[in-house]
Each structure stands twice: as structure tokens, then as C-alpha cells.
N, C-alpha and C positions, 0 to 999 in steps of 0.2 A: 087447241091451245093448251099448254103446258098449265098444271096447276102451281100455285107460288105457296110454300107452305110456312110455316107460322115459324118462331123461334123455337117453340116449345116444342121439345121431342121426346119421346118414349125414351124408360130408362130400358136398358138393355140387361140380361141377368143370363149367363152361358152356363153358367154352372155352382153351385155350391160352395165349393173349395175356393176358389177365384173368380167371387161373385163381383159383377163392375158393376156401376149404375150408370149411366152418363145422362145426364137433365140440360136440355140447352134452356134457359130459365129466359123469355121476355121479363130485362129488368123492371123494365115498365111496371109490369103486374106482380112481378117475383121481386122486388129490391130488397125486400126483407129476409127473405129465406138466402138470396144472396151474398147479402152482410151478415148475415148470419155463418154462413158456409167460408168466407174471408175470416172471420173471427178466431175459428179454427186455427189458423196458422199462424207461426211466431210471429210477433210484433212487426220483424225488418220486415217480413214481407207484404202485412197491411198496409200498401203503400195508396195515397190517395188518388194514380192512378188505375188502379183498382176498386175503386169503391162503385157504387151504381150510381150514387150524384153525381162523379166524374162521366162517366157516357151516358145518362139524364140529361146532361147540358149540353151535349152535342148532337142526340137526337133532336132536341128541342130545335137545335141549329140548322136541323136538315139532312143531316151527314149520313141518317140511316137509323136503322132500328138496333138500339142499345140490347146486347144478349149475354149469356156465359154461359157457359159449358162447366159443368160441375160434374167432377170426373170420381169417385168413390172404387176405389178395388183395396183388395188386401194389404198392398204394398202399400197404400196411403192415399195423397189426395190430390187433385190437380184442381186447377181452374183458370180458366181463360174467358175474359171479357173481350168483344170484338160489337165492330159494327157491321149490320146485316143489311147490305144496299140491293135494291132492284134494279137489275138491266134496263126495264122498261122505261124507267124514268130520266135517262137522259135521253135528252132531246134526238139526237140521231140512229139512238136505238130502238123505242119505241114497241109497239106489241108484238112486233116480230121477235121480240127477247123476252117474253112475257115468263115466268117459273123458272126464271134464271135469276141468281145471284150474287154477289163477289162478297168477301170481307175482310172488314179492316180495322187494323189500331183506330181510338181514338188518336184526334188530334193530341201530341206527346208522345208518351210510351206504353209500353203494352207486354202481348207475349204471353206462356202460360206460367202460372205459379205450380212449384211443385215441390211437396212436404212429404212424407221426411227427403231430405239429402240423402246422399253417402251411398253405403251397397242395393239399397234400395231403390233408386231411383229411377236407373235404368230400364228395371222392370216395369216401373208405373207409368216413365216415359212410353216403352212399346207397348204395355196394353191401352194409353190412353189415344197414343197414333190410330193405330186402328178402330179403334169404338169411333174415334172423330170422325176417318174420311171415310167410316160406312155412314154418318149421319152427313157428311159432306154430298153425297153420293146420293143420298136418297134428297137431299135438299137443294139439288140443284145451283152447287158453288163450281161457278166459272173459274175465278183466280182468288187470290190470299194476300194480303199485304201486310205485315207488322215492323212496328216499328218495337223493336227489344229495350227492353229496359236496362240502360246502361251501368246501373246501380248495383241492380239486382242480375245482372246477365240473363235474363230467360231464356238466350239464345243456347243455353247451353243444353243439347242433346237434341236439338232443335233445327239447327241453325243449315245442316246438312239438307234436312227435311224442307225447308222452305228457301232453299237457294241461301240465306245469307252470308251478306256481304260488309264488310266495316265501311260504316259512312265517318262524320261525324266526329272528334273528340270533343269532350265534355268537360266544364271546368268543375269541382269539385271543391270545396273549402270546409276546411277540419274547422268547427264551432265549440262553443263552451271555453274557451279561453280569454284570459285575461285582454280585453281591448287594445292596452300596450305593447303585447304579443300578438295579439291578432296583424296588427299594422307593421309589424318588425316583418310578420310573415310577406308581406306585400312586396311586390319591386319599391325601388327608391321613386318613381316616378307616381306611381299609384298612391304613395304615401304624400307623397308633394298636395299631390292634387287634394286629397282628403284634407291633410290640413289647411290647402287655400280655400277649399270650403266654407271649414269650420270657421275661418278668418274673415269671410265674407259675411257673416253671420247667417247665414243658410240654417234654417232650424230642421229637424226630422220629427215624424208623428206617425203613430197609426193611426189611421185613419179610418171613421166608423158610418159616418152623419153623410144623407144621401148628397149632399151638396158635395161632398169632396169623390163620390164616385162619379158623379156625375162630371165636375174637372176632371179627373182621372181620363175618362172615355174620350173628353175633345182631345187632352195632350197624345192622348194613345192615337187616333185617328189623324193626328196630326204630323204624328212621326210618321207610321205607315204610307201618308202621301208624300211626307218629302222622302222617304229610301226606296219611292216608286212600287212599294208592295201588290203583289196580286192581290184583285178583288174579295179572294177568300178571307184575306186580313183582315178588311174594315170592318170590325165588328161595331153592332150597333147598342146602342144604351141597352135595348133586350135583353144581348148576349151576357152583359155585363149584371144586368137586374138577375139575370137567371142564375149565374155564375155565384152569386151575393148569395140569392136565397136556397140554394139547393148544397152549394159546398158548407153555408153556416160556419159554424168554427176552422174548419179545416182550411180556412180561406181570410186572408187578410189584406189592405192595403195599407202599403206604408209609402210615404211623399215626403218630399222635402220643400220646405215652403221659403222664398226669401221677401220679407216686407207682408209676410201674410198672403201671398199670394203662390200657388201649387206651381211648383217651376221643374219637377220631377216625381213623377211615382211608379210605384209600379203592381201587379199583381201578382200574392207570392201566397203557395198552397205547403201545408204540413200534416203530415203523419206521425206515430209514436216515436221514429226514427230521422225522418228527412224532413229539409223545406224544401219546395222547387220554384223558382224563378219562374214566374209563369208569361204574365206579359208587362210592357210596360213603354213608356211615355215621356216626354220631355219637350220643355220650351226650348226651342234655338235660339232666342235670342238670351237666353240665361248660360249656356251652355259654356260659355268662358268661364264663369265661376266653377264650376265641374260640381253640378250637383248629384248629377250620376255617381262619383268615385263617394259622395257620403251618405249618398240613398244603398249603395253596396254594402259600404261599409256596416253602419250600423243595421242591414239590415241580417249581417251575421252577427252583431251584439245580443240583435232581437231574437234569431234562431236558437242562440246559445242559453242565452236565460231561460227560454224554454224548457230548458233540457233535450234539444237536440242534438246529434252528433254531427250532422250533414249537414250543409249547406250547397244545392246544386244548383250552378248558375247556367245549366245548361251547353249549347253550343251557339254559332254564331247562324245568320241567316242566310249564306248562300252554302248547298249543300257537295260536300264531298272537299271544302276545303277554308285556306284561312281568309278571315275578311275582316273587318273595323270591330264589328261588336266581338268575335271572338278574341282579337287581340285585348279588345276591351279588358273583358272579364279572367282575362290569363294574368292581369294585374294583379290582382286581389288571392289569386294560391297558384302552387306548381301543381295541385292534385290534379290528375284528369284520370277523364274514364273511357271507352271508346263505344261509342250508339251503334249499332248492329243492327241492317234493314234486310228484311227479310220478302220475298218474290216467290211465287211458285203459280202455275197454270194447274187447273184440276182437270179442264175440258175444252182440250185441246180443238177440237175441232169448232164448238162453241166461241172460244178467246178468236180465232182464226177469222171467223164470220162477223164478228162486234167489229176486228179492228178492221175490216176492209168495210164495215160502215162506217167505220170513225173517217178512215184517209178518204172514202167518198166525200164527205163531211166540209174540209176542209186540210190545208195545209197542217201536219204538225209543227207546235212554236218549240216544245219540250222534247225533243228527240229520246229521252230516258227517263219519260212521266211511265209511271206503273200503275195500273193496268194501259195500254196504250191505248185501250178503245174510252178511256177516261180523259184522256188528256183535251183539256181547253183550248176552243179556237181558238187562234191569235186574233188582239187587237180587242 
């Protein structure tokens, strides 16, 4: 039986002149040294999808063991956060895949960060490539999955390396501007809507007091069963308590409430630079008033006052093209950005053997679920 090795790895040191260290850090036990090591680099790229509270809460979830790679050579600095999954633990692979493993973006975005830019980078890029997939190599990674940070491009010098390919565009809206202007910036329709809102008398709040997260979670779980979501969506009050206490500040709810009662909200995260639209919730039966177009609205009033400059509303929910919530959110600015998903097999003969246990398994429902030996029974 294959041994399954820990996150933490040995730094590596070749030489003097062009000393590397590479440290794959369990956040778990390392979150400190690794917000610490994030700290390091310019503001834009402290982004909250990077922090260890962010893949804190999806380990918690299940998803896999929360790790980064802390990359240190001459030319500067890398770091890549990922989640660390065991083969053994889905159901139809089992001990026969035991010291095998795959990894992946958190749920959102991901990708490595790397400091300085410019002539330097390319260099830090190829020594950091290979420090990585001799630690891939000795740790037993099957396949790679990231989702790139469409903000920050991490795809870039990357993107070759791990197959990527453009999924995805992303809406984007420029904040810190006048409200007046904010709304000129809108379609005429997006603008309608907002003010039949306001007309409705639809109030807006953030929202802090556990009673309004706890609304928050049924409206959210509520949506997810009418747009027919996969299982992995319903997140439960848990996800949501964990979410609360682990992001703390970086984390807010904002809802709109009509007669006192929560008829939209949603869950929206920020950094020194961005907010990200993270998830969010609505009554149908409110949904004529459009509480959605002034839960948006203002909640680029609220990003602004901040003093952020971003506001990312994300993409829509069916992947590789346009659908409702995308059209949605294309209301509110013309900015977009374009999401970059990234694929790569490390062990080839390994990926070969999972996915003819996965098609033993059952029929595939996802014909272009990645890894395929991952992909969910139907039904």
C-alpha cells in the first residue's frame, strides 16, 4: 500500500546563488506563517481568496485538506493555495488508490500569486514549476484542477502548463463613485428596476444579528432548489456559521428587507482592493418588486464607501456560457473579465485506472466533469 504523505514538505535549497525554499504549509496548522507569507505582497494581490480562512471553510466542508506552497527564490515570491483530496475517499475508488492524490481551487478562485511582476517573473515562474512537480512527484498528485483568478489573471505563465482554457466571463463594476453615476452607468432597464425597488419601499441593511443569517440560509437554500442545483450547493446553516466565523470582517451580509421581512440577500466578501459576490438568496414571491437590481445596487454603494475599487459580481451558473443570472448582473456595468480553468493529468497511468473505476461505477451525467474519475452518479 502506497504511503499518503502529509501537506508539509521539506524546503528544498540547490544552491546558494539561487537559493529556493518551497514549504507546502498544512493551513490547518501553518495559517499564521501563511498570512503572514500573503502579507508580503502588494495589496491587489491579498485577495480573500487567498487567505487560509478562505480554504479553512471548505476544508471544514469536506472538499479536502487546505495547503499552500510557499515558493522563496531570488527572483521573489510565489504562493499557491490548493485543496489536497485523497483518491481513497470516493466511494468507487477506495484503498486500491490509497497514497494517491488530486488538487484543487477552492470553491471560486485560485491559481498561484507571484511577486515581483515584469522581467522577473518568468524566472520565478520556471524555478517555481519545477520545485512544485518534484513535490507533486514525490506526493503522489494524480491530476490538477484550478480555477484562475479572473482579476488577478494567475493564469498567466501558467496557463500553458496546466492546459488552460477561457470558461466563464465575469462582470466587473468600477465603485467609489457618485450613486447618480453609479446608476447612469446601468442599462436603462437595470435602472427601471432599481428604482421600482426603491418605490416599493424595499429597505437595504447589513446585516449582522444571527437571526438575519439564519433568514439569509432558508432564502439561499431556497433558491438553489428552485434553479434545480446540484447537491453540492445546499449548503447548510454550518457552512454558513463557519463562513461567519472564520472570514470575520472580510465577510458581510447585505439584504433587502420589504415590511420588515428579508426578501433578498446575499453573501459578499472583501479585501484591501475588491468585494466578491459570493452567494446569495431571494423570495419568489417578492421577486416582481426586483429586490435583487437594489440588493446590487447598493451593494456597490457599500463597496465604494469602503474604499474599494472593485466590485465583482462574478459569472452566471451554467458553465461555458450566457444564462439568467449572467444576463442579470451584465445590468449593473459593461466591465467584464474572462475566468480561465485550468486541467492537467500528472499520472497518467494512475488518472487511466480511477476513471475506468469511475465508468465501472456508473453511467457519466457530466461528459466534461474534471477529473472524470470525480464526476457524480447521476440521479
Amino acid at each position: 500500500m502506497r504511503s499518503t504523505p502529509q501537506c508539509t514538505a521539506p524546503s528544498r535549497e540547490p544552491g546558494a546563488r539561487d537559493a529556493v525554499n518551497l514549504r507546502i504549509l498544512s493551513l490547518d496548522e501553518s495559517a499564521a506563517e501563511w498570512d503572514a507569507a500573503l502579507e508580503r505582497l502588494p495589496s491587489r494581490l491579498r485577495d480573500v481568496y487567498f487567505t487560509s480562512a478562505y480554504h479553512l471553510l471548505w476544508q471544514r466542508h469536506g472538499d479536502g485538506e487546505a495547503c499552500g506552497a510557499v515558493f522563496e527564490h531570488s527572483a521573489g515570491l510565489v504562493l499557491y493555495p490548493f485543496l489536497r483530496r485523497r483518491l481513497e475517499d470516493v466511494p468507487w475508488l477506495g484503498e486500491r488508490f490509497a497514497g494517491l492524490v488530486d488538487i484543487a481551487s477552492a470553491y471560486g478562485y485560485g491559481g498561484p500569486l507571484v511577486h515581483p511582476a515584469g522581467d522577473a517573473a518568468d524566472e520565478l515562474r520556471t524555478a517555481f514549476r519545477k520545485a512544485f512537480a518534484d513535490w507533486r512527484g514525490d506526493a503522489g498528485v494524480v491530476s490538477e484542477f484550478v480555477r484562475f483568478h479572473p482579476l488577478l489573471h494567475t493564469e498567466e505563465g501558467f496557463g500553458t502548463l496546466l492546459g488552460a482554457k477561457p470558461a466563464n466571463e465575469t462582470v466587473v463594476c468600477k465603485v467609489g463613485i457618485d450613486p447618480e453615476m453609479q446608476l447612469r452607468a446601468m442599462t436603462a432597464a437595470t435602472r427601471r428596476n432599481v428604482r421600482k425597488a426603491q418605490g416599493a419601499g424595499l429597505t437595504f441593511a447589513v446585516e449582522t444579528s444571527d437571526a438575519a443569517y439564519a433568514d439569509f440560509g432558508h432564502l439561499y437554500r431556497e433558491t438553489m432548489e428552485r434553479r434545480r442545483a446540484a447537491a453540492f450547493y445546499l449548503f447548510d446553516d454550518r457552512h454558513f456559521s463557519d463562513f461567519r466565523a472564520l472570514l470575520g470582517d472580510a465577510q458581510a451580509l447585505l439584504a433587502v428587507r420589504h415590511e420588515g421581512r428579508m426578501v433578498a440577500g446575499a453573501l459578499f466578501m472583501r479585501s484591501a482592493d475588491f468585494a466578491h459576490y459570493h452567494l446569495g438568496g431571494s423570495d419568489a414571491d417578492a421577486l416582481e418588486l426586483r429586490p435583487n437590481n437594489l440588493l446590487f445596487f447598493e451593494a456597490m454603494n457599500w463597496a465604494g464607501a469602503a474604499g474599494l475599487t472593485e466590485l465583482h459580481l462574478g459569472g452566471g451558473y451554467r458553465a461555458g456560457g450566457q444564462d439568467e443570472l449572467l444576463r442579470f448582473k451584465s445590468g449593473f456595468s459593461a466591465g467584464r473579465s474572462r475566468l480561465f480553468l485550468g486541467r492537467a493529468i500528472h499520472r497518467e497511468a494512475d488518472n487511466r485506472d480511477a476513471e475506468q473505476a469511475r465508468r465501472a461505477a456508473g453511467p457519466l451525467g457530466d461528459a466534461g466533469f474534471f477529473p472524470t474519475y470525480r464526476a457524480p452518479l447521476p440521479g
